[in-house]
C-alpha atoms as a printed R data frame, in Angstrom:
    type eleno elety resid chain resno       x       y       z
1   ATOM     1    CA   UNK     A     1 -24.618 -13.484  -2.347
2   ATOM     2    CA   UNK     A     2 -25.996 -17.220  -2.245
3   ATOM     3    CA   UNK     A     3 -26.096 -19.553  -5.258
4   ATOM     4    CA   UNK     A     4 -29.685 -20.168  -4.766
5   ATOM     5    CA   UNK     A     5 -32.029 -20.451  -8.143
6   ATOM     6    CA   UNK     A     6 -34.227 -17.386  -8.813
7   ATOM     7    CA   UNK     A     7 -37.844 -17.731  -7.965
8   ATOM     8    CA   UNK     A     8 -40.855 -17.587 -10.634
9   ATOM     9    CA   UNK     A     9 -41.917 -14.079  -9.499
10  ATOM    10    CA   UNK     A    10 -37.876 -12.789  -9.295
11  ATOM    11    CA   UNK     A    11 -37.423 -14.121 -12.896
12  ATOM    12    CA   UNK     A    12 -40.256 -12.186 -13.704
13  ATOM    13    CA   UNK     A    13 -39.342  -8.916 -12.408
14  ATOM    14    CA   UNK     A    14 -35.940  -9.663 -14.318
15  ATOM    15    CA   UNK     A    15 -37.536 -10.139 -17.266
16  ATOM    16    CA   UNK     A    16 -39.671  -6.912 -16.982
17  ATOM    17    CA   UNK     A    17 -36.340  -4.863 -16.332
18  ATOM    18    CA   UNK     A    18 -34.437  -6.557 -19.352
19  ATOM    19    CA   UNK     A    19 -37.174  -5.412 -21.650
20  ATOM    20    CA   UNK     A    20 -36.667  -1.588 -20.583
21  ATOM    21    CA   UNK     A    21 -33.724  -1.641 -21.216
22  ATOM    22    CA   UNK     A    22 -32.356   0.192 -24.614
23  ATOM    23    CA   UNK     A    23 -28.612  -0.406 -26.329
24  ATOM    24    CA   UNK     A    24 -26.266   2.636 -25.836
25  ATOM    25    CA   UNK     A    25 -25.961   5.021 -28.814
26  ATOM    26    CA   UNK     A    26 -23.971   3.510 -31.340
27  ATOM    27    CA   UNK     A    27 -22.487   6.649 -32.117
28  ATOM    28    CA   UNK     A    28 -21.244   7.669 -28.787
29  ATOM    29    CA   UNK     A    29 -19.989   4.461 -28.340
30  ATOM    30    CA   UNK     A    30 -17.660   5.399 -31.413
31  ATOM    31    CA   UNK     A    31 -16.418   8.649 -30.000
32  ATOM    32    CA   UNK     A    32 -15.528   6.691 -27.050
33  ATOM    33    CA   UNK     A    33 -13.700   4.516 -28.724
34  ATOM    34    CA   UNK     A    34 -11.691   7.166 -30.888
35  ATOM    35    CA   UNK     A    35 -10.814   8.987 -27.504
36  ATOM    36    CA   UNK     A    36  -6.673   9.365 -27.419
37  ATOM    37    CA   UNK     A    37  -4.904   6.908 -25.041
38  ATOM    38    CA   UNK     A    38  -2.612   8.208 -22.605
39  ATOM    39    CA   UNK     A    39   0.547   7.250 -23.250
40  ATOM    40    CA   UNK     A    40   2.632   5.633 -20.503
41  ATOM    41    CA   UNK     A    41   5.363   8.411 -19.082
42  ATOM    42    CA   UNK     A    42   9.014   7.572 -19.980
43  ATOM    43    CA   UNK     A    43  11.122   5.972 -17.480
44  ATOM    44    CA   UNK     A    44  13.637   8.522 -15.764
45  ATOM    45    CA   UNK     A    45  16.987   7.501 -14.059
46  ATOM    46    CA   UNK     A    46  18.653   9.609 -11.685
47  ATOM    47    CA   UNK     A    47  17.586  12.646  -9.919
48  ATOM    48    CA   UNK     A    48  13.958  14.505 -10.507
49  ATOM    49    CA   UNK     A    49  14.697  17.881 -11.780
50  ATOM    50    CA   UNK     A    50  13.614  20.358 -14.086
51  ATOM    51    CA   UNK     A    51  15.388  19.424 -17.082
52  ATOM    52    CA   UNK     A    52  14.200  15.780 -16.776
53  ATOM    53    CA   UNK     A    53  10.454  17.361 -17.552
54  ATOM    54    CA   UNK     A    54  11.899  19.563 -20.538
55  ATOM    55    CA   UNK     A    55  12.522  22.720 -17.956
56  ATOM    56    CA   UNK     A    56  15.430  24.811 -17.491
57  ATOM    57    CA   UNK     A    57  17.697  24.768 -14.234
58  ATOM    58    CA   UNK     A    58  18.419  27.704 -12.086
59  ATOM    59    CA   UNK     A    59  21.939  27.944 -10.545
60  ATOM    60    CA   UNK     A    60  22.391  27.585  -6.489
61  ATOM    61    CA   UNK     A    61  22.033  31.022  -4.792
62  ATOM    62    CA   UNK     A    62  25.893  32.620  -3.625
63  ATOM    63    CA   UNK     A    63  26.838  32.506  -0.120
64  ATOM    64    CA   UNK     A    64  26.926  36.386   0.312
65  ATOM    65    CA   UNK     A    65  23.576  36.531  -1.203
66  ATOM    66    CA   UNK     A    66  21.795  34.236   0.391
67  ATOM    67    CA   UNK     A    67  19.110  34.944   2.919
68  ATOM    68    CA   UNK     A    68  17.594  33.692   5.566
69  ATOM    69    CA   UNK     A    69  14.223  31.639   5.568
70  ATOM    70    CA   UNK     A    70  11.497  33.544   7.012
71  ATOM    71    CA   UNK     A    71  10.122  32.043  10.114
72  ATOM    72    CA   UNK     A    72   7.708  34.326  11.138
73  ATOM    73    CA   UNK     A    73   6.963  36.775   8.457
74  ATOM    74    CA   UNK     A    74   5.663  36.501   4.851
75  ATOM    75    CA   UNK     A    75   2.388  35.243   5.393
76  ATOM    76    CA   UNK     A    76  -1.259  37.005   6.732
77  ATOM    77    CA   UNK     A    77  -2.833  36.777  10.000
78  ATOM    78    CA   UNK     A    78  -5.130  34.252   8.305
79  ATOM    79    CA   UNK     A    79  -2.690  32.044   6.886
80  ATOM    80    CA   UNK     A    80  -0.908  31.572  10.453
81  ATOM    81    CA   UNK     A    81  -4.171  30.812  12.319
82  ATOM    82    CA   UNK     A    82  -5.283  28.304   9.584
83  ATOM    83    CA   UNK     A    83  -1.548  26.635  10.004
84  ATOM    84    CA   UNK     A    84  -2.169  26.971  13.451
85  ATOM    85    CA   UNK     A    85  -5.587  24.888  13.383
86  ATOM    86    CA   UNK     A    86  -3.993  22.536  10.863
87  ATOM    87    CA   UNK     A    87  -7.085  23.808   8.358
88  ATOM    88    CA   UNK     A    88  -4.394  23.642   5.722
89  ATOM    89    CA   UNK     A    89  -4.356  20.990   3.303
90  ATOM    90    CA   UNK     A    90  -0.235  20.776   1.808
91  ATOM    91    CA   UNK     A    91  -0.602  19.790  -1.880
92  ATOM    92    CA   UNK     A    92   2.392  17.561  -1.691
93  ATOM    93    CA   UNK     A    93   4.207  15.885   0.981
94  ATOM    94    CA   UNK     A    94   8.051  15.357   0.947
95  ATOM    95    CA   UNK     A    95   8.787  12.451   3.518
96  ATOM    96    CA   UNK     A    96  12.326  12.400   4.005
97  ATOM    97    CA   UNK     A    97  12.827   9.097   6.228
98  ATOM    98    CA   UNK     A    98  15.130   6.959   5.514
99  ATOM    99    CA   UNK     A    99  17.244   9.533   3.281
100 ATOM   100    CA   UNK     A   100  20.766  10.264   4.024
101 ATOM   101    CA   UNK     A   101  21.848  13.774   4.233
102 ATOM   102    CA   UNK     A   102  22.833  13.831   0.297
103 ATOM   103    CA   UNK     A   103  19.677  12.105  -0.951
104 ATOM   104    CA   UNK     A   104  16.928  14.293   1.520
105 ATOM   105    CA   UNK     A   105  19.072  17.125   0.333
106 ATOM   106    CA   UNK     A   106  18.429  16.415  -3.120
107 ATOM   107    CA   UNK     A   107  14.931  15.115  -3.221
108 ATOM   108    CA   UNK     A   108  13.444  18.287  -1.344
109 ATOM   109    CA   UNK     A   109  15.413  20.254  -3.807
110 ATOM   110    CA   UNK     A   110  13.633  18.504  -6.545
111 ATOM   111    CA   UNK     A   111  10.712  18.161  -5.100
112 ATOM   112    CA   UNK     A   112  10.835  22.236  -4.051
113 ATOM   113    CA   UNK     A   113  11.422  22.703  -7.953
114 ATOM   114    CA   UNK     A   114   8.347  20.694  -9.569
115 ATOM   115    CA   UNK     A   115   6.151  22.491  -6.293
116 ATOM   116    CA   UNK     A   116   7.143  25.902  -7.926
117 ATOM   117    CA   UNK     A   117   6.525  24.544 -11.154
118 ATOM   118    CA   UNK     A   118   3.013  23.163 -10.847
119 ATOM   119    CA   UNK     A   119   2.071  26.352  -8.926
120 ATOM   120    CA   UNK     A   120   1.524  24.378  -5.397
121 ATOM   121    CA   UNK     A   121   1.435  26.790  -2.435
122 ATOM   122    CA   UNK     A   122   1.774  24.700   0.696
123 ATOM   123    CA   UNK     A   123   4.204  21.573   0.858
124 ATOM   124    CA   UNK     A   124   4.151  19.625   4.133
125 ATOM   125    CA   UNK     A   125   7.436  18.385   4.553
126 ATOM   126    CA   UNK     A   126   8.180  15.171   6.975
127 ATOM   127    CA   UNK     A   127  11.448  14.983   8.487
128 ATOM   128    CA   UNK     A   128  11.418  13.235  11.687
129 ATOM   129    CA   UNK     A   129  11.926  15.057  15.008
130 ATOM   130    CA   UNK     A   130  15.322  16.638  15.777
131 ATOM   131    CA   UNK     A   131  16.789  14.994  18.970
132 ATOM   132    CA   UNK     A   132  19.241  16.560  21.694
133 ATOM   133    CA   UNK     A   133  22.503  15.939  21.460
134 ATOM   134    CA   UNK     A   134  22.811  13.019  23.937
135 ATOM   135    CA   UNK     A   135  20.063  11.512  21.833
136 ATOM   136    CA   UNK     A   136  21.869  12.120  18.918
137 ATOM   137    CA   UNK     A   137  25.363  11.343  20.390
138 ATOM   138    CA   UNK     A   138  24.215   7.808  21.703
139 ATOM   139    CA   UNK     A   139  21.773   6.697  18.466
140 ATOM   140    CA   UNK     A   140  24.459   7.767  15.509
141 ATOM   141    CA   UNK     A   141  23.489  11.620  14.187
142 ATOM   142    CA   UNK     A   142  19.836  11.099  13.861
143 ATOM   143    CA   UNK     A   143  17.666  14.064  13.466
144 ATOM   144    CA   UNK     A   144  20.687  15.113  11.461
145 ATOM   145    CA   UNK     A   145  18.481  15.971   8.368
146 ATOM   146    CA   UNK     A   146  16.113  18.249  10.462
147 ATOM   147    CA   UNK     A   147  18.634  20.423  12.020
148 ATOM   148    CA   UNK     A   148  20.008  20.725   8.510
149 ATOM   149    CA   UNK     A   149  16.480  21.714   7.110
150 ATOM   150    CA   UNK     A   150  17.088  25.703   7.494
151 ATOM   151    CA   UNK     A   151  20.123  25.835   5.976
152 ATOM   152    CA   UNK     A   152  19.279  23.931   3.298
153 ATOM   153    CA   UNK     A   153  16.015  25.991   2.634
154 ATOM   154    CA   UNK     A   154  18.394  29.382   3.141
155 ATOM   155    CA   UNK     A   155  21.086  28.515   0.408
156 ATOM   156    CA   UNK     A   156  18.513  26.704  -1.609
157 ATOM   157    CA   UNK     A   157  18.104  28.586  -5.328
158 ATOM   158    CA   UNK     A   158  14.293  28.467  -4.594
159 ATOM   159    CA   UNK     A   159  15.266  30.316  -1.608
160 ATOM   160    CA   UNK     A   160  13.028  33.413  -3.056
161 ATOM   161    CA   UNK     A   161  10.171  31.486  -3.611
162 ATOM   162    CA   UNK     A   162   9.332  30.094   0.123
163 ATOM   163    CA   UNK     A   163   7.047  32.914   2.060
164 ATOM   164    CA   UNK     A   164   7.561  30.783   5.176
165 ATOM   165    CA   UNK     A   165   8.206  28.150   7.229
166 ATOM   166    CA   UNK     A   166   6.273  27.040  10.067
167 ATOM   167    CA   UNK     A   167   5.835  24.169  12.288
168 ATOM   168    CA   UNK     A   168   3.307  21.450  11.109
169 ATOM   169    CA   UNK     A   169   0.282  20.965  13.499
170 ATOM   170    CA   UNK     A   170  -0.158  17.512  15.038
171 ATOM   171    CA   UNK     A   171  -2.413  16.268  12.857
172 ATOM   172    CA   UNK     A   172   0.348  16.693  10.020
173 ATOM   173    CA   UNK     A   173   3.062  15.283  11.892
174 ATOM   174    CA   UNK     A   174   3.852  17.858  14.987
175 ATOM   175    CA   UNK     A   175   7.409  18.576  15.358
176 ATOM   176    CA   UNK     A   176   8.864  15.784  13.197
177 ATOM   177    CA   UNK     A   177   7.647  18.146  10.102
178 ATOM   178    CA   UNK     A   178   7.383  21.723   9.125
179 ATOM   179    CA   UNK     A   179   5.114  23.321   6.373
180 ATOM   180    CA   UNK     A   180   6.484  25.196   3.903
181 ATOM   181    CA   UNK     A   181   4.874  28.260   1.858
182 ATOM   182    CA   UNK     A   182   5.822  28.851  -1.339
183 ATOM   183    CA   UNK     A   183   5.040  32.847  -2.743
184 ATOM   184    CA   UNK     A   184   2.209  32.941  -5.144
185 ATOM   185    CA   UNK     A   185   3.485  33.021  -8.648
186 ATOM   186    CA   UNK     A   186   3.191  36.271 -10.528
């Protein structure tokens, strides 16, 4: 916008649209006013989890009860050809880059935990693309956290609540993530 003056005829018009013009409601501007403040959420050290947001913990799942993830069952024709389109729109996204084994192990199991709790259905989860093992060999383990994905999902205590597990389309990352379904709450 320039800093040029305003004509006679523009100051005109601007005087004609100032005098239309009416003050807001004083009384709505009160109930505005009295509307409650958010207050700012409490700084939390350590680990996400349940009990951080007031919630109880549930206990890791025993070895000769765990089972496996399901890979290919769980879910409805539809819900495979809409994963398969990429039509699917996560509501959350775990990135674990940069983690080490310990800390992506521990953020996707928070992160699984507040997913059941908020009721989300589909979590994309980003974990970089696994590598061969001459890839691996020669570049220090990486990939190390996506070959360890399944296991972790299997022995997880949430382990009950994931319907599936699927590849994410390109659009979503390819094979460097994987979608995750969670079972519908009941």
């Amino acid at each position: 916008m320039s800093d040029r003056p305003l004509t006679a005829g523009e100051k005109a018009l601007w005087q004609r649209f100032i005098e239309t013009v009416e003050p807001l409601d004083q009384g709505r501007l009160k109930r505005v006013e009295n509307l409650p403040v958010a207050r700012k959420p409490r700084e939390l050290s350590g680990p996400i989890t349940a009990e951080s947001f007031g919630g109880k913990t549930h206990s890791a799942v025993p070895l000769r009860d765990q089972k496996p993830v399901p890979t290919r069952h769980g879910l409805d024709g539809g819900w495979d050809r809409r994963l398969a389109k990429g039509m699917i729109q996560p509501d959350v996204t775990i990135d674990l880059h940069g983690h080490t084994l310990t800390s992506a192990h521990g953020r996707l199991d928070s992160a699984l935990e507040l997913s059941i709790a908020a009721g989300h259905r589909a979590i994309l989860l980003i974990t970089g693309k696994a590598r061969n093992d001459d890839e691996r060999r020669r570049e220090g383990g990486r990939g190390a956290i996506r070959v360890a994905i399944t296991d972790w999902l299997a022995a997880s205590r949430h382990a009950s609540r994931i319907a599936a597990v699927r590849s994410a389309h390109p659009r979503h990352g390819g094979l460097g993530a994987l979608y995750i379904i969670l079972r519908r709450s009941r």
